[in-house]
N, C-alpha and C positions, 0 to 999 in steps of 0.2 A: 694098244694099251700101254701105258706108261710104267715104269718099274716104281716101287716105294721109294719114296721122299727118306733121304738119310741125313746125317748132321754134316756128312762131307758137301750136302748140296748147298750150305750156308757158311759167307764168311769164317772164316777162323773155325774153321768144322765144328759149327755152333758151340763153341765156347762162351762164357759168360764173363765176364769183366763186371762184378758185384757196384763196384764202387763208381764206377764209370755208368754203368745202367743206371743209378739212385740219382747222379747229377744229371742223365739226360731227363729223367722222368720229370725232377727237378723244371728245367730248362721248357721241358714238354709242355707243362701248366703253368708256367708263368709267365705275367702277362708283361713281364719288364723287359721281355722283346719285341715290346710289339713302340712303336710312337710316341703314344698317348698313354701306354702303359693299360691299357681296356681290353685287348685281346690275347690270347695265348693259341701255340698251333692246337691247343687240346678244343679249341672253342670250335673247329671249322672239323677235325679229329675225335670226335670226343669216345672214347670206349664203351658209356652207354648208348649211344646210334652205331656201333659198329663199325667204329673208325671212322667215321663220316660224321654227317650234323641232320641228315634225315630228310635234307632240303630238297630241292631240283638246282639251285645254283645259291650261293650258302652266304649271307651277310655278315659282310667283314665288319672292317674297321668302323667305328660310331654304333653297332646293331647294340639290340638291347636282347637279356636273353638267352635261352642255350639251346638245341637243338630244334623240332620244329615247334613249337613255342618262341624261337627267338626274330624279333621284330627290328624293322630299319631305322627307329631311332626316337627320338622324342620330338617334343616342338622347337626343344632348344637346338637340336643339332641331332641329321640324320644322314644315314648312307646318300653317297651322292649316283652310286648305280651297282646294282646287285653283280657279284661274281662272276666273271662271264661263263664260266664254268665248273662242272659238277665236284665236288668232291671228291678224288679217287680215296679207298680206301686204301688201309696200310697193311693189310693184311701179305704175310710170306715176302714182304719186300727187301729183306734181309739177306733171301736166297743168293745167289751167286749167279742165278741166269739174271737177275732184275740189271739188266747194267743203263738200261733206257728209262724213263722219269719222264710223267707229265702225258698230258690226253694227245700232243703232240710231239713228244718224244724229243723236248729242245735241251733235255741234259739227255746224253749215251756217254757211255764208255767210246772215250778214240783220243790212243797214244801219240796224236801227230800235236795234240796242245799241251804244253808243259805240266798242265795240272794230271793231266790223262782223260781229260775228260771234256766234250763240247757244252756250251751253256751260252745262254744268252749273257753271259759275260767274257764270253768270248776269253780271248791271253791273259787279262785281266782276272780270271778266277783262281785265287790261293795256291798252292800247292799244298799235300797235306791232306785231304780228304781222303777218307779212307773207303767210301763207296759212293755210288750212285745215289745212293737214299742219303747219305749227309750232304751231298752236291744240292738237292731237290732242298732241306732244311735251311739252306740259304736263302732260297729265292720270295717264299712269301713275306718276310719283314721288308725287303725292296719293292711291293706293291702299294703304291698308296690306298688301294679299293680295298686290299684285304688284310695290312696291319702295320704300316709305315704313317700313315694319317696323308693328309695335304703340307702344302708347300707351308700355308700358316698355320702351322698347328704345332709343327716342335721340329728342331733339328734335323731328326730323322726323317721327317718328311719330306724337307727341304731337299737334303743331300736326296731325296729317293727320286723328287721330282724333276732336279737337275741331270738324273743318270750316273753320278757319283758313289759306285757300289765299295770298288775295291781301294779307292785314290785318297790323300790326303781326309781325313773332314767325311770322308764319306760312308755309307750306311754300317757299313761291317766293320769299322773303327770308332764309329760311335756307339754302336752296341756294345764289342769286347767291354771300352771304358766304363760304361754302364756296369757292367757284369764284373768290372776287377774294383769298381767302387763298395762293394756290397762286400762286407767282410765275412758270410758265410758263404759265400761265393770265391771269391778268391781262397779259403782254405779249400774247400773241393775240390775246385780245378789244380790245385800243388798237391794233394792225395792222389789223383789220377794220372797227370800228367807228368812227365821225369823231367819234360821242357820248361814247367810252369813254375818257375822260385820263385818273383814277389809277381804281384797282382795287373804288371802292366806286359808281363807274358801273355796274358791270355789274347786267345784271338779269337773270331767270330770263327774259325777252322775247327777251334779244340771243342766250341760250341756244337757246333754242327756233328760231329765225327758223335759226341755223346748224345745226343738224340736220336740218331741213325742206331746208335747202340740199345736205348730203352726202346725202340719202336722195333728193331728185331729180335728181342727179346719177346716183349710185349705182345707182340702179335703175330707170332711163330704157331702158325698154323697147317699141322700135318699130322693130326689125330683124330680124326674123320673117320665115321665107317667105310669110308673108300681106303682109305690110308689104312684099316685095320684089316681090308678083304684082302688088299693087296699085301698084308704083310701074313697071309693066311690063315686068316679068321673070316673063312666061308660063309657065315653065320650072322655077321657084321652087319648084312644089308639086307633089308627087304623082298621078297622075290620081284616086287615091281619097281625097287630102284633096279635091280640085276636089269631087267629086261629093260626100262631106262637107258640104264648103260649101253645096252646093245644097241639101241637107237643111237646113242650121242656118238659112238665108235660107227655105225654104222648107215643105217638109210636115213636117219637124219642129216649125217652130214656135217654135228660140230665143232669135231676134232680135227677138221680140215683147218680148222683156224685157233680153236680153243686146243692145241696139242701139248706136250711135254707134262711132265708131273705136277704142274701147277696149271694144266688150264689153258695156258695163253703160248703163242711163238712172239708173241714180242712185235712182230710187224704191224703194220699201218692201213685198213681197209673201210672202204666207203658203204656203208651199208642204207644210207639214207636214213639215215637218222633224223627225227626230227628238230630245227633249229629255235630253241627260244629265249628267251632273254635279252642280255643289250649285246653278242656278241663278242667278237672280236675286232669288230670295224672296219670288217672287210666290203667286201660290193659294192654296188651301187647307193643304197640303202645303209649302208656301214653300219647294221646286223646281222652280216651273215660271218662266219665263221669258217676260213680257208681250211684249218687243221694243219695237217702234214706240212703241207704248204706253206705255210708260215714261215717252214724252218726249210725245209728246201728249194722255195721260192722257184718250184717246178706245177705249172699249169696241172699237171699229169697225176698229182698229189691233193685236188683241191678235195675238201670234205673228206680225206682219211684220216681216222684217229685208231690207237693202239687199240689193240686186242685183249680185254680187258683180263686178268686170273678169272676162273672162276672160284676160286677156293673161299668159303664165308658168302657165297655170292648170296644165298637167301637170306642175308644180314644188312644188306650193303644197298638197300631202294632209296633213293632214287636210279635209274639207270641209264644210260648213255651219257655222253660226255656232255651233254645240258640237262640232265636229270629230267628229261621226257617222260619216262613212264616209269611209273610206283610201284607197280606188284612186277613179281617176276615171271609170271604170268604173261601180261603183256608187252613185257619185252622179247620174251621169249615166240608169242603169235607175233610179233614185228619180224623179226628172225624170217618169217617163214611165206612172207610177201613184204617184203620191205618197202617196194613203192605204193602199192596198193593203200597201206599202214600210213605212209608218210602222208598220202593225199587225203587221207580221212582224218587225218590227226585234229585237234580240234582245242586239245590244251586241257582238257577234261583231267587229265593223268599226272598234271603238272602241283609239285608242291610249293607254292611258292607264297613268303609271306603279302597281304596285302599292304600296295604302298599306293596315293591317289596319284603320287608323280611317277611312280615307274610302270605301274600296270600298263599305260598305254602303249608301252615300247615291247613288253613281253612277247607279243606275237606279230610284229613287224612282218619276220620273215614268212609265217607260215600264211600270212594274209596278202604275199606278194605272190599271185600266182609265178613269176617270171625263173622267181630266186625258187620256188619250190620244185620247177623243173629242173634248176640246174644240177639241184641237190638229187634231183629222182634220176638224171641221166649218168651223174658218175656211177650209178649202185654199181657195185659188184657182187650180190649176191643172189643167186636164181631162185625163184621161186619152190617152197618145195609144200607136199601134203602131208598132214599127219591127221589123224582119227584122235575125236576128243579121248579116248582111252591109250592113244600112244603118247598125248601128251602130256596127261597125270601120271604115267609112265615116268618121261622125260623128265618132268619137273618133281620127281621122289628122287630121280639120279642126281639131280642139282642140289636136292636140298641133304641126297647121303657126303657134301662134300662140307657140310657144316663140322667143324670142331666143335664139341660141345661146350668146352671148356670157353668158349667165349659166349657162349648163350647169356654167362654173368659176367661180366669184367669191370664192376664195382672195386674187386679188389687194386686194379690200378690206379686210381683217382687219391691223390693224397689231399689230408687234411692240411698240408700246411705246403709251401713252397722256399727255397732257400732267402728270398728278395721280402717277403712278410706282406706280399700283396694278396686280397685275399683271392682264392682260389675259388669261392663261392658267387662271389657279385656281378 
């Protein structure tokens, strides 16, 4: 059993920087970081889907739209291939254990790069970030698929398709300028920052670090009837979350992996997960998805991805790193025969908007017998049994790990953003 969630387990033993949280919230919904100026990280994030967008794999840049409602595009101009991967929620990523980012963990904490920190930008990545979660707030404007645009479509798509993050001309210098051109922008960032005196201070770092600030503010979640039992309020939980719990701690089995006070150890495991969408362009077939491997370009790695928090987890469907199954329910019977699950999968579970050009690529993987083996032979996880009454059990323990206080989180969404794009369209 895990001890209670304190403010010493988050940055700055969760302190709040008032001014610095309003410019990331700022930053958060607006869409004048995105290319084309059409997406914000709130569009893929949104706090009414629970820090996600509700998807199975989430349309970026060109989607029309907001959450599962929102569609690949119009006649004039549509997504050219859906996300290849699921939305992680942002829920306790502010914590102090989060020092790893991404379904393949391609930002961690590691003091051997000058920034502190490993990323697919490699030496190249700033100095100056102040966490893992600001390091990860870089990297979606450098995607052309989910908010940099293509090579013709504006600057920053150019610079993103070239590879050009941190260089001359390139994606995080043309943002900053963007953002020191905007005269309530530029006053913000000189209130917050002691660095920022005229407007060509700012940097895509000072960006980053305040959005990492609103989103661990934001979504600071450790007020859960579990977080209440555990701070001794016996009373907190259900008698059938309690026994729940006994299972998730015990002959279930999920604490083996889901450990520490939020849920997760942070490592990397193959569970056979189902594979759908356009991938990652890995295999034969260049839709299947390596994971781990990606980033440590070790055979031995292929198809692990992090261990997800469970904290909000009853908020946060779709689930697995391709958003394969919807309820948590049947992620959770995946769990408990992973290849069995994997061989029966069928897409039935999948939310995905309909597009006539992409569907046909959606289930590549799962209709190549070959690739589906390869996926069933890494599993590491053994089969286990549970009684339909141990696992309404189970799934009262998962659902005692909700905050309530995000059941609504309306109150985050502003009516207006510093840039005057609107926030609504």
């Amino acid at each position: 059993m895990p001890t209670a969630v304190r403010d010493s387990d988050f940055h700055n033993n969760g302190a709040v920087n008032d001014a610095q949280v309003a410019l990331g919230r700022s930053l958060f919904f607006d869409k004048v970081l995105s290319g084309n100026m059409n997406i914000s990280c709130a569009t893929c994030h949104h706090p009414m889907a629970g820090s996600g967008d509700g998807l199975s794999l989430s349309v970026g840049e060109a989607g029309v739209g907001l959450g599962v409602t929102r569609a690949t595009g119009d006649s004039e101009r549509s997504v050219l291939e859906r996300v290849p991967r699921n939305t992680p929620p942002l829920f306790n990523l502010g914590a102090k254990q989060f020092n790893t980012m991404f379904h393949d963990g391609r930002v961690q904490k590691d003091e051997n790069f000058p920034s502190g920190f490993e990323s697919p930008a490699g030496e190249d990545l700033p100095e100056g970030l102040e966490t893992a979660l600001a390091v990860q707030a870089l990297f979606p404007p450098t995607s052309g698929t989910e908010m940099a645009g293509q090579s013709g479509d504006n600057e920053i798509g150019a610079a993103a398709a070239d590879g050009n993050l941190a260089g001359p001309g390139g994606v995080w210098e043309l943002l900053a300028k963007r953002l020191a051109g905007i005269d309530a922008y530029a006053e913000a960032f000189a209130e917050v920052y002691d660095d920022v005196n005229v407007p060509d201070d700012i940097t895509m770092v000072h960006a980053a670090n305040a959005i990492a600030a609103f989103e661990s503010s934001a979504f600071r979640a450790d007020n859960s009837p579990f977080d209440r039992y555990l701070r001794g309020d016996h009373e907190a939980m259900s008698r059938s979350a309690l026994r729940g719990m006994d299972l998730f701690y015990g002959k279930a089995g999920c604490a083996r992996c889901h450990s520490g006070k939020f849920q997760t150890d942070l490592r990397f495991r193959a569970i056979a997960m189902p594979q759908i969408g356009p991938g990652k362009g890995d295999g034969i077939s260049k839709y299947e998805d390596f994971g781990r491997a990606r980033v440590t370009l070790s055979d031995g790695d292929r198809f692990r991805f992090r261990t997800p928090t469970l904290r909000n987890v009853a908020l946060t469907a779709p689930y697995g790193h391709a958003g394969a199954f919807d309820t948590l329910e049947s992620v959770v019977r995946h769990h408990l025969d992973p290849v069995a699950s994997l061989k029966s999968y069928d897409g039935s579970e999948s939310t995905l908007p309909d597009d006539d050009t992409l569907n046909g690529h959606d289930m590549a993987v799962m209709e190549a017998p070959t690739a589906v083996q390869r996926i069933a032979q890494a599993n590491q996880l053994d089969p286990t049994t549970l009684s339909d009454v141990e696992m309404r059990r189970l799934l009262d323990f998962l659902h005692s790990l909700t905050d309530r206080s995000h059941l609504d989180m309306r109150r985050l969404v502003p009516k207006r953003v510093l840039s005057e794009i609107s926030v609504f369209d």
